[in-house]
VOVORO-626996 format. One record per atom (N, C-alpha, C): residue in one letter; residue number from 0; z, y, x. Coordinates in Angstrom, 2 decimals, decimal comma. Layout:
<pts>
PT  res    n       up    north     east
PT    A  NUM        Z        Y        X
...
</pts>
This chain:
<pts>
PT  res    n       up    north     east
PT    X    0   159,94    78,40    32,58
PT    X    0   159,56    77,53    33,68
PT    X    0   158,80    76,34    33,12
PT    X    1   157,63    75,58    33,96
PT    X    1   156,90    74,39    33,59
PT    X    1   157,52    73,49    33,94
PT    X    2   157,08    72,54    33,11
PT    X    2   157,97    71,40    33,45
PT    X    2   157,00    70,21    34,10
PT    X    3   157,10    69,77    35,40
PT    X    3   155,79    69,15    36,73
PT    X    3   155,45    68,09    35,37
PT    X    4   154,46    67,59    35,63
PT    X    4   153,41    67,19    35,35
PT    X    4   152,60    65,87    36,16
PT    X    5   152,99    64,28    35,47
PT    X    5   152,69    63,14    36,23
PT    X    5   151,73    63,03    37,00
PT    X    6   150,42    64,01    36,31
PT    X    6   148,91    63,86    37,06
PT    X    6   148,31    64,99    37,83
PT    X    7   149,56    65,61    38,30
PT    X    7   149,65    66,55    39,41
PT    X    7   148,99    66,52    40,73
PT    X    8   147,86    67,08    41,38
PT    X    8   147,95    66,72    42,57
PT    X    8   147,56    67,71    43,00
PT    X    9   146,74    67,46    44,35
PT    X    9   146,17    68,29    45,16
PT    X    9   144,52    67,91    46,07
PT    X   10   143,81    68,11    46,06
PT    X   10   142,62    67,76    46,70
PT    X   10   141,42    68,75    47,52
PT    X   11   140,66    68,56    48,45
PT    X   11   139,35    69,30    48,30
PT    X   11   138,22    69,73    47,46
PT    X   12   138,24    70,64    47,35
PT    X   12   137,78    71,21    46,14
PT    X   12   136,19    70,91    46,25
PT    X   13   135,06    70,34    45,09
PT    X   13   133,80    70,11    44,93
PT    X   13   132,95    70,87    44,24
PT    X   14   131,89    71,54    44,78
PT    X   14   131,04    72,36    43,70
PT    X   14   131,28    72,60    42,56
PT    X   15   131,33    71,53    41,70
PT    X   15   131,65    71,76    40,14
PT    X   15   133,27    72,23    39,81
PT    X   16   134,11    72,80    41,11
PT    X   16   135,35    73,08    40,99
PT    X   16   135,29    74,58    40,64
PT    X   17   133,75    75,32    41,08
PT    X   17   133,76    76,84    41,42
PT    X   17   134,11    77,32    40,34
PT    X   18   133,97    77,45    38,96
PT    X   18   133,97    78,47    37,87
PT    X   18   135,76    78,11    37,71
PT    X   19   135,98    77,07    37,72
PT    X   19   137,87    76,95    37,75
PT    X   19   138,35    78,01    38,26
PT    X   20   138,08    77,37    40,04
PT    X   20   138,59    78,22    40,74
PT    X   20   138,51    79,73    40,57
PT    X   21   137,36    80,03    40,55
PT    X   21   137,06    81,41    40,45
PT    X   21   137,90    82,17    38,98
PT    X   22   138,16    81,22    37,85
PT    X   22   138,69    81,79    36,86
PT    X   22   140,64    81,60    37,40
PT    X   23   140,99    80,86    38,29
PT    X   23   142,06    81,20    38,48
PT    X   23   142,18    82,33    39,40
PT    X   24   141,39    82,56    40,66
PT    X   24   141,64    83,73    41,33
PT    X   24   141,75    85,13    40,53
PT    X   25   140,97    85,10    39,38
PT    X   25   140,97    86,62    38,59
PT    X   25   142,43    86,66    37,96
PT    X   26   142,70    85,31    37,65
PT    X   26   144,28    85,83    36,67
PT    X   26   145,14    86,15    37,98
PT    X   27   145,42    85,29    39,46
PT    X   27   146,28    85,78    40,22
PT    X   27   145,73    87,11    40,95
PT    X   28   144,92    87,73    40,83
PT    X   28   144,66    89,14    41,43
PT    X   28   144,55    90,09    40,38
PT    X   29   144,12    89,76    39,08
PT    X   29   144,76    90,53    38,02
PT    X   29   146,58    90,69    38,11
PT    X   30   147,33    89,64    38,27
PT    X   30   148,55    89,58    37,78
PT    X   30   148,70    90,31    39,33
PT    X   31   149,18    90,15    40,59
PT    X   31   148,95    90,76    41,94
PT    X   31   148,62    91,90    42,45
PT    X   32   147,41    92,69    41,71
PT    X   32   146,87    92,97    42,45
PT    X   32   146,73    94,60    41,54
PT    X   33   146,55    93,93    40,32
PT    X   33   146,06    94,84    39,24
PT    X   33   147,15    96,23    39,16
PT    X   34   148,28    96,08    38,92
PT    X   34   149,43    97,38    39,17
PT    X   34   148,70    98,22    40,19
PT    X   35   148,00    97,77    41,13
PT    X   35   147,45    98,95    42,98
PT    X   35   146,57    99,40    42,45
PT    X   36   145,73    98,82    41,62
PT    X   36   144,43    99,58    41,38
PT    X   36   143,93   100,27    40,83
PT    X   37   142,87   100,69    40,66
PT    X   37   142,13   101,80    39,69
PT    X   37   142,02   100,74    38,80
PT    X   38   141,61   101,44    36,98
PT    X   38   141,42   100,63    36,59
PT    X   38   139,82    99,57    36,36
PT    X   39   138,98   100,89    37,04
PT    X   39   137,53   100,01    36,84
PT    X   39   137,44    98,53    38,39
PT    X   40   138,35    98,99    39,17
PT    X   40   138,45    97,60    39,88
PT    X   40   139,18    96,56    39,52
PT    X   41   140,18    96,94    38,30
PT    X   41   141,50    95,72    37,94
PT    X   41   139,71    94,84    37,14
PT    X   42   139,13    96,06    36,23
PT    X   42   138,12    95,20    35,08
PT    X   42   137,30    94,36    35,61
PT    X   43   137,11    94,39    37,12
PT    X   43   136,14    93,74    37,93
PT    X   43   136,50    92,60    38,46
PT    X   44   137,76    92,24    38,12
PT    X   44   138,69    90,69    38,47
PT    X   44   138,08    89,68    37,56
PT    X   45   137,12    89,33    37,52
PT    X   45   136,62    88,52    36,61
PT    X   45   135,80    87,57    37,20
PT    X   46   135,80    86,41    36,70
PT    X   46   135,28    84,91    36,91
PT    X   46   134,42    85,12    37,87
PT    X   47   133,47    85,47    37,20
PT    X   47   131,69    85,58    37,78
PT    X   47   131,68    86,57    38,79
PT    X   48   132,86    87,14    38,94
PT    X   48   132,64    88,27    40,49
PT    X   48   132,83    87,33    41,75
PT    X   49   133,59    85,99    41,22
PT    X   49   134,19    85,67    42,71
PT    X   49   133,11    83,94    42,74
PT    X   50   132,70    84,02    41,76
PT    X   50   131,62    82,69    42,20
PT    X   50   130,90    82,48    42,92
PT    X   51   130,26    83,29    43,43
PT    X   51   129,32    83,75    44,20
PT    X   51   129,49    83,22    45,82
PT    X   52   130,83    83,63    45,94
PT    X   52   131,52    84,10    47,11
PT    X   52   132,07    82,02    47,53
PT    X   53   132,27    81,69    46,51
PT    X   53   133,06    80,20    46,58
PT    X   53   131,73    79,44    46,53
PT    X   54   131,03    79,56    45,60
PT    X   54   129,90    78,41    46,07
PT    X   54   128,90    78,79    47,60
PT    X   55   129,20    79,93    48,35
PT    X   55   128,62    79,57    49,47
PT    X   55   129,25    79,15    50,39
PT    X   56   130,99    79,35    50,27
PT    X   56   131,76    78,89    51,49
PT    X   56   131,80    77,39    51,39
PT    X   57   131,46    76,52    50,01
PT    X   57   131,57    75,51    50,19
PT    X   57   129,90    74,75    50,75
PT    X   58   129,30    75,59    49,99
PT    X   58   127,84    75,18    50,55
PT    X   58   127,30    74,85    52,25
PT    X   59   128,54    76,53    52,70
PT    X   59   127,99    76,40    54,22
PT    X   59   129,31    77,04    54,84
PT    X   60   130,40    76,55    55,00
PT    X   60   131,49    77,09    55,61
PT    X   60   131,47    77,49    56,64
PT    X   61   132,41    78,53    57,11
PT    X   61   132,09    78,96    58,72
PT    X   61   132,06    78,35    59,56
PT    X   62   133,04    77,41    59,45
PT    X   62   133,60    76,08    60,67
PT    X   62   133,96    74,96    60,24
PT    X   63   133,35    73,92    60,40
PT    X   63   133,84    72,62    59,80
PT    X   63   135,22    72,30    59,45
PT    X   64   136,22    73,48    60,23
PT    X   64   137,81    73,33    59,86
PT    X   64   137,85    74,40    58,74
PT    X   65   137,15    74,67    58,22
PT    X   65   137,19    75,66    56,99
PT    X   65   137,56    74,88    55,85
PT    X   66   138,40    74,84    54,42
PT    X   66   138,91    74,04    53,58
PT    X   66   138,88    74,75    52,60
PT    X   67   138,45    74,57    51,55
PT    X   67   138,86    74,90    49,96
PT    X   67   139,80    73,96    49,43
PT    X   68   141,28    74,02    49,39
PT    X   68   142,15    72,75    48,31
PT    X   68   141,93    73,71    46,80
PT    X   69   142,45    72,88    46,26
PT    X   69   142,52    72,98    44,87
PT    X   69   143,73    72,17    43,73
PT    X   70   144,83    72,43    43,62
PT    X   70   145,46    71,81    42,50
PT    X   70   145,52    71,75    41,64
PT    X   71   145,83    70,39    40,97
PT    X   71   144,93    69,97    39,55
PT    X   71   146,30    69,40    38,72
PT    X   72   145,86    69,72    37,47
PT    X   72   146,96    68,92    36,58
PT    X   72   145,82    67,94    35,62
PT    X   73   145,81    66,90    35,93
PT    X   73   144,84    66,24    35,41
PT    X   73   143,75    66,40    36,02
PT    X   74   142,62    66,71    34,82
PT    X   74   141,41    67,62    35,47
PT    X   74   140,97    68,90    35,46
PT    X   75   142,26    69,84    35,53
PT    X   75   142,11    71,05    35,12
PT    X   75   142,36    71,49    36,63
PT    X   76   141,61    72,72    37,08
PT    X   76   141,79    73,21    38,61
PT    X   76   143,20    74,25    37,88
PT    X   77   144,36    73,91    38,69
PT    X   77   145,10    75,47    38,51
PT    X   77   145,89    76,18    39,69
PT    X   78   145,62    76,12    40,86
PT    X   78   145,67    76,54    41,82
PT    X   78   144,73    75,75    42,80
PT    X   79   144,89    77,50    43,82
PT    X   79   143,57    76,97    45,24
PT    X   79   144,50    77,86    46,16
PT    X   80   143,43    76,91    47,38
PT    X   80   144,20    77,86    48,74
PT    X   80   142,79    77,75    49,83
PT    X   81   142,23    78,56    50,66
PT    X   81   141,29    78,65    50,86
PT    X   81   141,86    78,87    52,92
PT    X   82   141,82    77,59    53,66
PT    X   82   142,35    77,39    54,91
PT    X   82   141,29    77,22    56,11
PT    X   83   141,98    78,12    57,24
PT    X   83   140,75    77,54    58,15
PT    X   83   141,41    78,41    59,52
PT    X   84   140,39    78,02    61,04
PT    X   84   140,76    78,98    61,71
PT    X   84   141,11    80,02    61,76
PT    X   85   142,45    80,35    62,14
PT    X   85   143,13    82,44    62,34
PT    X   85   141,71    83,56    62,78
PT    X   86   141,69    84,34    61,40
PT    X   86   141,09    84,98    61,94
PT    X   86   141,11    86,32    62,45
PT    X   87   142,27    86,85    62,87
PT    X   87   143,14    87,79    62,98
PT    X   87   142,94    88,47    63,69
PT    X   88   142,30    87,87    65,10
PT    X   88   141,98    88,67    66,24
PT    X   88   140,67    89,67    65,53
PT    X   89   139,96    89,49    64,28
PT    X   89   139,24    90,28    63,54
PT    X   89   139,58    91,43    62,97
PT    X   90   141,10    91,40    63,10
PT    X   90   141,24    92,32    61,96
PT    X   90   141,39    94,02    62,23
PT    X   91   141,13    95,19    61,89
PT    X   91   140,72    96,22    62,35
PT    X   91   142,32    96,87    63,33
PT    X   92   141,38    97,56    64,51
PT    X   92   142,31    98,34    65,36
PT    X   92   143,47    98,76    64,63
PT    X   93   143,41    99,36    63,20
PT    X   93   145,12    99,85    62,76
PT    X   93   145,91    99,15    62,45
PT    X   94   145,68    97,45    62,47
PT    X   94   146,71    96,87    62,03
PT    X   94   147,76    96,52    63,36
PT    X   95   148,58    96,00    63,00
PT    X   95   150,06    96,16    63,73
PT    X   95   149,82    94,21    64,44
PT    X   96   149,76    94,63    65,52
PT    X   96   149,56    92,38    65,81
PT    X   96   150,64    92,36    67,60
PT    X   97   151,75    92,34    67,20
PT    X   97   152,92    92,50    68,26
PT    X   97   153,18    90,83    68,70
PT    X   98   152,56    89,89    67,90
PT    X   98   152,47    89,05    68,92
PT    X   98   150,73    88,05    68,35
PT    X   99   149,75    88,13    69,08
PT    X   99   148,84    87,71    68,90
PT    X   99   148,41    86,23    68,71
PT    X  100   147,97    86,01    67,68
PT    X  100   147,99    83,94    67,44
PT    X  100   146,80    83,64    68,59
PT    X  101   147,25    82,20    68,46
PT    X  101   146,49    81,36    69,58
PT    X  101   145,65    81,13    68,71
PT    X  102   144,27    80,65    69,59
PT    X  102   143,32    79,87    68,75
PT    X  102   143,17    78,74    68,39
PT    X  103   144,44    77,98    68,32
PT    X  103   144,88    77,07    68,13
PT    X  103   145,64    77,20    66,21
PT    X  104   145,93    78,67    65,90
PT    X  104   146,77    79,13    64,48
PT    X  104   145,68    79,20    63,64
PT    X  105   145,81    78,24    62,67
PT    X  105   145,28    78,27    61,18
PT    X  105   146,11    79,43    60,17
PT    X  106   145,24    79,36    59,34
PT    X  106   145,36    80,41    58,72
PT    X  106   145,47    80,07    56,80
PT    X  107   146,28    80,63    56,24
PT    X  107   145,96    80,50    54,65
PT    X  107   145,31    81,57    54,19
PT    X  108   144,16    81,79    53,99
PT    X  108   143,20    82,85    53,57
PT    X  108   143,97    83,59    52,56
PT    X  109   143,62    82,82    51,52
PT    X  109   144,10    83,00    50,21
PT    X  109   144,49    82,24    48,97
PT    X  110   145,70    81,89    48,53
PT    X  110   146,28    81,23    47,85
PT    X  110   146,62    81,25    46,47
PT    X  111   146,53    80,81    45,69
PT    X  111   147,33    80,86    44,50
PT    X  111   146,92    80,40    42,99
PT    X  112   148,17    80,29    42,17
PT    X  112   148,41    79,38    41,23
PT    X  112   148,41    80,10    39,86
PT    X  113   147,91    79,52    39,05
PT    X  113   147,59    80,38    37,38
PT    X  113   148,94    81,21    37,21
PT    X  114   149,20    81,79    36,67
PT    X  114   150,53    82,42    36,54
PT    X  114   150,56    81,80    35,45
PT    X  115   150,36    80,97    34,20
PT    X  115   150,82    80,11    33,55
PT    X  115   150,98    79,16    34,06
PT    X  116   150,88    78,54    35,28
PT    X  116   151,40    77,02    35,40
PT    X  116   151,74    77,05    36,93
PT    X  117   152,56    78,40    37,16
PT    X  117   153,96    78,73    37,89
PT    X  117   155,27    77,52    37,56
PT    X  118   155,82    77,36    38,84
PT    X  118   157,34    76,56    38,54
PT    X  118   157,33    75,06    37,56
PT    X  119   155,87    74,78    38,58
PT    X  119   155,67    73,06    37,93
PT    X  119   155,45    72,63    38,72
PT    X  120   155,64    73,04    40,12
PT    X  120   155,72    72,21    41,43
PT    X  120   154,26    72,37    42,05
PT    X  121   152,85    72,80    41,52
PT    X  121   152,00    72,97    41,95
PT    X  121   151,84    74,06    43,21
PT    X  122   152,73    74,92    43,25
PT    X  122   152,45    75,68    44,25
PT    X  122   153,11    74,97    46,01
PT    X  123   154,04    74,28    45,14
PT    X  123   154,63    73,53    46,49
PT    X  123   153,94    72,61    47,15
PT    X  124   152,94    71,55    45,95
PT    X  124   152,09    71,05    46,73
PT    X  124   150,86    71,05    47,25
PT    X  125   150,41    72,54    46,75
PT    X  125   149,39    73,05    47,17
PT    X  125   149,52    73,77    48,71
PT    X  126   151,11    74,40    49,26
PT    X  126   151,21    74,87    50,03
PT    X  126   151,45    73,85    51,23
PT    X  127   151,88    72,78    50,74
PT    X  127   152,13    71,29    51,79
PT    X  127   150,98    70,90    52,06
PT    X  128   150,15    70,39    51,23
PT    X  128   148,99    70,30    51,43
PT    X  128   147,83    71,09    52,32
PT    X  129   147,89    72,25    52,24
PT    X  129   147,40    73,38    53,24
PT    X  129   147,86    72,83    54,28
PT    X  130   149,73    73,35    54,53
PT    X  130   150,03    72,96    55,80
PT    X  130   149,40    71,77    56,35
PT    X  131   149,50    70,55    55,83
PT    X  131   149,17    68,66    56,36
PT    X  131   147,85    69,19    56,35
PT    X  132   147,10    69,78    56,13
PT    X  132   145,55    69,79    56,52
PT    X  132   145,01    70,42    57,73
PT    X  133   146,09    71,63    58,03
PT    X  133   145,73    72,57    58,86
PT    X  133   146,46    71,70    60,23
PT    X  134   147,50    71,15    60,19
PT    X  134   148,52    69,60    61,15
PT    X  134   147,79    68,55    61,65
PT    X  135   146,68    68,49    60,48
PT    X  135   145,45    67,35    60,40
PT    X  135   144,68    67,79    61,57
PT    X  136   144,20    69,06    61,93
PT    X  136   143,11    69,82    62,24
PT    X  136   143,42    70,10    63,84
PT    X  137   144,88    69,88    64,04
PT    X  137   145,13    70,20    65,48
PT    X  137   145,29    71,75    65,80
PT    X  138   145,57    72,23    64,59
PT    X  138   146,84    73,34    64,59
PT    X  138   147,87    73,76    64,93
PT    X  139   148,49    74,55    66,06
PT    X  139   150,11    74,53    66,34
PT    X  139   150,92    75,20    65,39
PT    X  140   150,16    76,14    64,94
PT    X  140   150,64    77,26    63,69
PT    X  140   149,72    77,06    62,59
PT    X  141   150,86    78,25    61,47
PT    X  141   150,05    78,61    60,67
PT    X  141   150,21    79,94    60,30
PT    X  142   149,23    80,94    59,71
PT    X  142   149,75    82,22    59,24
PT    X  142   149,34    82,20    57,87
PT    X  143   149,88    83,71    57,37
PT    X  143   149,39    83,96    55,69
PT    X  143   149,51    85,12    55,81
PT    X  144   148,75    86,01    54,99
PT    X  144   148,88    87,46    55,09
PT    X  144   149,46    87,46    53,44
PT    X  145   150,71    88,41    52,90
PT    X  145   150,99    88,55    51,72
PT    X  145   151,00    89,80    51,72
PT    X  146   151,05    90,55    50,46
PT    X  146   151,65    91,99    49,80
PT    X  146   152,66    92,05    50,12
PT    X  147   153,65    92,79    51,01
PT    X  147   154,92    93,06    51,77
PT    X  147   155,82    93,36    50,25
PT    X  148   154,79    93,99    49,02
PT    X  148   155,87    94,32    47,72
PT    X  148   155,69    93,44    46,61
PT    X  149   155,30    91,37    46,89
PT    X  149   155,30    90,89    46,23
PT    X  149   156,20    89,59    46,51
PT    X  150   157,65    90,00    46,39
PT    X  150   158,96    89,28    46,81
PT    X  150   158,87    88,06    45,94
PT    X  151   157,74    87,66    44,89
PT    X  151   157,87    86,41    44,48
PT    X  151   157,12    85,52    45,58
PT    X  152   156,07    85,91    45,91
PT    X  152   155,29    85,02    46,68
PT    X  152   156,01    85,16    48,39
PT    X  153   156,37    85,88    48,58
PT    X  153   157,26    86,34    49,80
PT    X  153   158,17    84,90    49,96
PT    X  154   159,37    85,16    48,79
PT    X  154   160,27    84,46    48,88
PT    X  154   159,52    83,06    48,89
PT    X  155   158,89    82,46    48,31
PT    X  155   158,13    81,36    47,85
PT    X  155   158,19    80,79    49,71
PT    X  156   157,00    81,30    49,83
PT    X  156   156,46    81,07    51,16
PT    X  156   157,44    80,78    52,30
PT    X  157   158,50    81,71    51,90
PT    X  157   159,29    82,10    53,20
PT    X  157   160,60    80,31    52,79
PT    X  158   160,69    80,29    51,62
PT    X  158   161,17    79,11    51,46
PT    X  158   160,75    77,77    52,51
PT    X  159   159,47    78,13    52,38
PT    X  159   158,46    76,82    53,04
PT    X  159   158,72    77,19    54,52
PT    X  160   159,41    78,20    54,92
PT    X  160   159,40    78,04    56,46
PT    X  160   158,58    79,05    57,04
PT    X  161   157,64    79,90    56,63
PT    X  161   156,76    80,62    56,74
PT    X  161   157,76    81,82    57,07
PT    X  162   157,79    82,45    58,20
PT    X  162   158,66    83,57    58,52
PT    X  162   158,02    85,10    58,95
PT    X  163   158,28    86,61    58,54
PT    X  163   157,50    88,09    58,66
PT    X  163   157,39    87,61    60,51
PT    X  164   156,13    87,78    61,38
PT    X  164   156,09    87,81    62,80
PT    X  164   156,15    89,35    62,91
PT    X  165   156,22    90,25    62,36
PT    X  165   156,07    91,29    62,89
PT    X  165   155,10    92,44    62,53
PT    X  166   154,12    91,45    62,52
PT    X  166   152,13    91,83    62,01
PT    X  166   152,11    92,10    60,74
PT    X  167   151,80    93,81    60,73
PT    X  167   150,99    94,32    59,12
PT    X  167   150,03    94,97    59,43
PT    X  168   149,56    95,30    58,18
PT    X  168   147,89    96,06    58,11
PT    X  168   148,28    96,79    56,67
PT    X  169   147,41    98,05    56,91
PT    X  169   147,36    98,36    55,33
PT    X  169   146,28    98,58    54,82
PT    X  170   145,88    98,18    53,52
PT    X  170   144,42    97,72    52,53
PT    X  170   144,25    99,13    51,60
PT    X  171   143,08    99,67    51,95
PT    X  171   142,79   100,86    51,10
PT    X  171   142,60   100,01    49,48
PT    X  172   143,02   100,58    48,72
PT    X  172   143,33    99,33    47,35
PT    X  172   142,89   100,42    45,85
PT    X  173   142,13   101,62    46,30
PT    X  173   142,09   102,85    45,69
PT    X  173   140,53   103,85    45,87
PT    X  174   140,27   104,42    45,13
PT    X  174   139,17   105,23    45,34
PT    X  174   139,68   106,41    46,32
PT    X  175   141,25   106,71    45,81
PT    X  175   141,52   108,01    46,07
PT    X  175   142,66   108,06    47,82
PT    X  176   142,14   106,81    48,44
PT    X  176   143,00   106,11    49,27
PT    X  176   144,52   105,59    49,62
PT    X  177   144,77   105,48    48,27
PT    X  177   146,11   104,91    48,21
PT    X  177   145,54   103,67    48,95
PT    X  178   147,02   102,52    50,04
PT    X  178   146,77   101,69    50,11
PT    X  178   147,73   100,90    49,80
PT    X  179   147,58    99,50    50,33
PT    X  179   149,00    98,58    50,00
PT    X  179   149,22    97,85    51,37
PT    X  180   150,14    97,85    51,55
PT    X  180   150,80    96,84    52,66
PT    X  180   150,87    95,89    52,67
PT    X  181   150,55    95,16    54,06
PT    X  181   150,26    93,54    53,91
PT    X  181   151,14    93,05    55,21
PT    X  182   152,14    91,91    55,19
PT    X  182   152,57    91,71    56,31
PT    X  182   152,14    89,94    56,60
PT    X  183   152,26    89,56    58,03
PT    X  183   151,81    88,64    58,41
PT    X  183   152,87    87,41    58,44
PT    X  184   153,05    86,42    57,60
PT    X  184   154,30    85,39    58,16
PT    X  184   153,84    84,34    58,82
PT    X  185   154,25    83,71    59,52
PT    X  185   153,92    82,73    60,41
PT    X  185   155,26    81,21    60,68
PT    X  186   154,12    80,44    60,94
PT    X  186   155,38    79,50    61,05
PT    X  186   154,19    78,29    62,25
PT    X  187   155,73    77,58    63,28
PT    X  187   154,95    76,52    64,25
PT    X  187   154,86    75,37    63,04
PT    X  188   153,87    74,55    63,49
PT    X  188   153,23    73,48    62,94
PT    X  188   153,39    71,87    63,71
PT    X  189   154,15    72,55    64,86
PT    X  189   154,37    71,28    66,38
PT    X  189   156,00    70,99    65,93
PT    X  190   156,69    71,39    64,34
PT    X  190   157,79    71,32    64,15
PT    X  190   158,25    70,53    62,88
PT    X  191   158,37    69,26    63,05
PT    X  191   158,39    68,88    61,81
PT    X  191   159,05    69,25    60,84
PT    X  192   159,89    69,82    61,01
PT    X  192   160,64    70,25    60,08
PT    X  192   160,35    71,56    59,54
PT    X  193   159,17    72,53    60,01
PT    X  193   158,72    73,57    59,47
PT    X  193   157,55    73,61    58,49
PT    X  194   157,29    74,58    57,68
PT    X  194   156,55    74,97    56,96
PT    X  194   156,25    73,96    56,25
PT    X  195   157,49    73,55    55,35
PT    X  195   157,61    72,50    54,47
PT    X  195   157,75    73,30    53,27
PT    X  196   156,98    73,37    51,72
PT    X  196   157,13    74,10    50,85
PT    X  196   158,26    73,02    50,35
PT    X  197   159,41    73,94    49,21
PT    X  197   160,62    73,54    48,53
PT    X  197   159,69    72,83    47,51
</pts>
């Protein structure tokens, strides 16, 4: 376990944040993601695949409530969370949506923290931070879509108040169509006492 770190924080993430960021998303979807896959897609988790993709959402985001955070230990980026309007009502006819968000429910795109600098408190205030931004925004909710078979980030989340609504989908994650399961947790935002990360 890490031990937190005085110059810890959390912020909006700035152009010159992209190659960070992008080098932390490959270690958490390598470490995540990599067991589901073939292996010429695990080799494709790499920096420069996902830069591309981050310097235009910051360039020209979908919706002015669109957010890149970023947590920093010092000046090092080591976790991101990528927040904005639910976009769920998008998501294809086979997924499972037994109770449908308002357009009022923000959303955590996609989240996460170096797997070296796990259990130093960065993920908690990266996930508070999301929440107070998306609270900021005039949000009643919030959702997150996780891997239904990744009980670290599960539990994590679900700590913070974030609870399964019901809602999965499954992600072809394979050439040969294996997929993986994804379930939806949700939590109100009109509750102060919810979706508070530990």
């Amino acid at each position: 376990m890490n031990s937190p770190t005085s110059d810890a924080g959390v912020r909006t993430a700035r152009p010159n944040d992209v190659p960070a960021v992008a080098h932390v998303q490959a270690a958490v979807w390598r470490a995540t993601y990599g067991p589901l896959v073939d292996s010429e897609v695990r080799d494709a988790f790499k920096p420069a695949a996902f830069e591309p993709a981050w310097r235009q959402s910051l360039r020209n985001p979908p919706t002015p409530l669109h957010r890149l955070l970023v947590a920093t230990e010092g000046d090092t980026v080591v976790g991101f969370a990528a927040i904005g309007p639910c976009e769920s009502a998008e998501e294809p006819a086979e997924a499972s949506e037994p109770s449908e968000p308002t357009t009022r429910t923000g959303e955590i795109f996609t989240f996460g923290v170096s797997p070296d600098r796990r259990g130093a408190g960065n993920g908690s205030r990266l996930l508070n931070a999301a929440v107070d931004t998306l609270r900021a925004g005039d949000f009643a909710a919030v959702t997150m879509w996780v891997l239904a078979d990744d009980e670290q980030t599960r539990t994590f989340v679900a700590a913070a108040g974030l609870q399964p609504d019901g809602a999965w989908r499954d992600r072809v994650v394979a050439a040969d169509g294996r997929t993986a399961r994804e379930v939806r947790l949700a939590a109100s935002l009109t509750d102060p006492d919810a979706a508070t990360a530990p």
